[in-house]
C-alpha positions, 0 to 999 in steps of 0.5 A, spaced: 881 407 534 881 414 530 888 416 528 889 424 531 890 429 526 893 435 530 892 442 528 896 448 529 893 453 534 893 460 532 890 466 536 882 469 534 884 476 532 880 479 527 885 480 521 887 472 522 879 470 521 878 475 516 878 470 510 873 467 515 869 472 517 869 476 524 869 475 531 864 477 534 865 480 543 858 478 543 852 475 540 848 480 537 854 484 534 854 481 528 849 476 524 850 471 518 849 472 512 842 470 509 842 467 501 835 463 502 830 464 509 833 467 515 836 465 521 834 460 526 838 462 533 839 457 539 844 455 544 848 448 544 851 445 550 859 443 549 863 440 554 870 438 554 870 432 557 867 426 554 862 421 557 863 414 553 870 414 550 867 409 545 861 413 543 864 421 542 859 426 540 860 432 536 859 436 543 864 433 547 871 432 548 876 436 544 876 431 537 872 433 531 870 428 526 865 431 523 865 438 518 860 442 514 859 448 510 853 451 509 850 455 501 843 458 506 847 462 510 853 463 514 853 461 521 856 464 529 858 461 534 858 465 541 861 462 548 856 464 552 859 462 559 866 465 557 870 459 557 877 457 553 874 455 546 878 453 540 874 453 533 875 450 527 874 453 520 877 452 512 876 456 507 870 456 502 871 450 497 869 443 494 873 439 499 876 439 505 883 436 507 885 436 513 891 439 512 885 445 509 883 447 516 886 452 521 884 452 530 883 459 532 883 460 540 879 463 543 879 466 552 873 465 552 870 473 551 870 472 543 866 468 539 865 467 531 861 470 526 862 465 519 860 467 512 857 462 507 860 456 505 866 456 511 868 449 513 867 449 521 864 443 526 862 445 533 866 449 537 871 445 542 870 448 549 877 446 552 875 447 559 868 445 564 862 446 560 860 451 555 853 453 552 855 457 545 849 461 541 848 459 535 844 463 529 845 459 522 839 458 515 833 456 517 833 452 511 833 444 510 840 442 513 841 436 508 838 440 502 843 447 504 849 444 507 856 439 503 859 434 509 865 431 511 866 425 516 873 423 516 871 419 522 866 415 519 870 415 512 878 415 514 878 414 520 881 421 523 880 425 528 881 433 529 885 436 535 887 442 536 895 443 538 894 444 544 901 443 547 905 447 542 900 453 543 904 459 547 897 462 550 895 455 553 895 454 560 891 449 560 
């Protein structure tokens, strides 16, 4: 069993993303930045119930285990169905603690738009069912991209606190 690491939520506004990047109110407002290539654009299904507790995957539930940053170009995620969504993201940096990273709420009408090298993992969406835009580099994951897998590496998992945040009805 994975311990929980739970992290303090905060409010998607603007000025609290902007070491970040922006927040975007639609899927065209903004585009990553571009270094190498150009960007590729698709939609993910996310959902917040998990099929098979043993064998969680990256777009199901409300735990993360798995980070990553990318040096091709920065990345956006937009809640097309407009659900409550919490997204993860660090600061620009070698490494990533846990203690690094930050939960951003979301109603469901903002989105993201990240620049290059942020930390982050697939959005959480917190109720039903989401399918999130996405534009990111075009390039070789492997090659443009740093990861950390503190599930697989530390036994860890990543939540959103959602208990202690006010604008949480859940």
């Amino acid at each position: 069993m994975l311990e929980v690491f739970k992290v303090a939520v905060e409010e998607l506004t603007p000025e609290a993303f902007a070491p970040f990047g922006q927040v975007i109110s639609s899927f065209d407002e903004a585009k990553p930045p571009v270094r190498v290539g150009a960007l590729d654009e698709r939609e993910y299904k996310v959902t917040a119930a998990v099929a098979d507790p043993a064998n969680p995957t990256l777009a199901e539930g409300w735990q993360r285990g798995h980070f990553a940053c990318h040096d091709d170009a920065g990345q956006s995620f937009y809640p097309s169905l407009h659900c409550p969504s919490i997204f993860f993201v660090a600061p620009v940096q070698q490494t990533l603690e846990p203690e690094d990273l930050r939960a951003f709420y979301s109603d469901g009408q903002l989105g993201i738009c990240m620049g290059l090298e942020v930390w982050h993992t697939m959005p959480i969406c917190l109720k039903g069912i989401e399918l999130y835009q996405t534009a990111r580099g075009n390039q070789d994951y492997h090659a443009h991209s740093l990861d950390v897998h503190f599930d697989q590496d530390r036994g860890l998992t990543l939540e959103p606190d959602m208990a202690h945040f006010g604008g949480w009805a859940g």
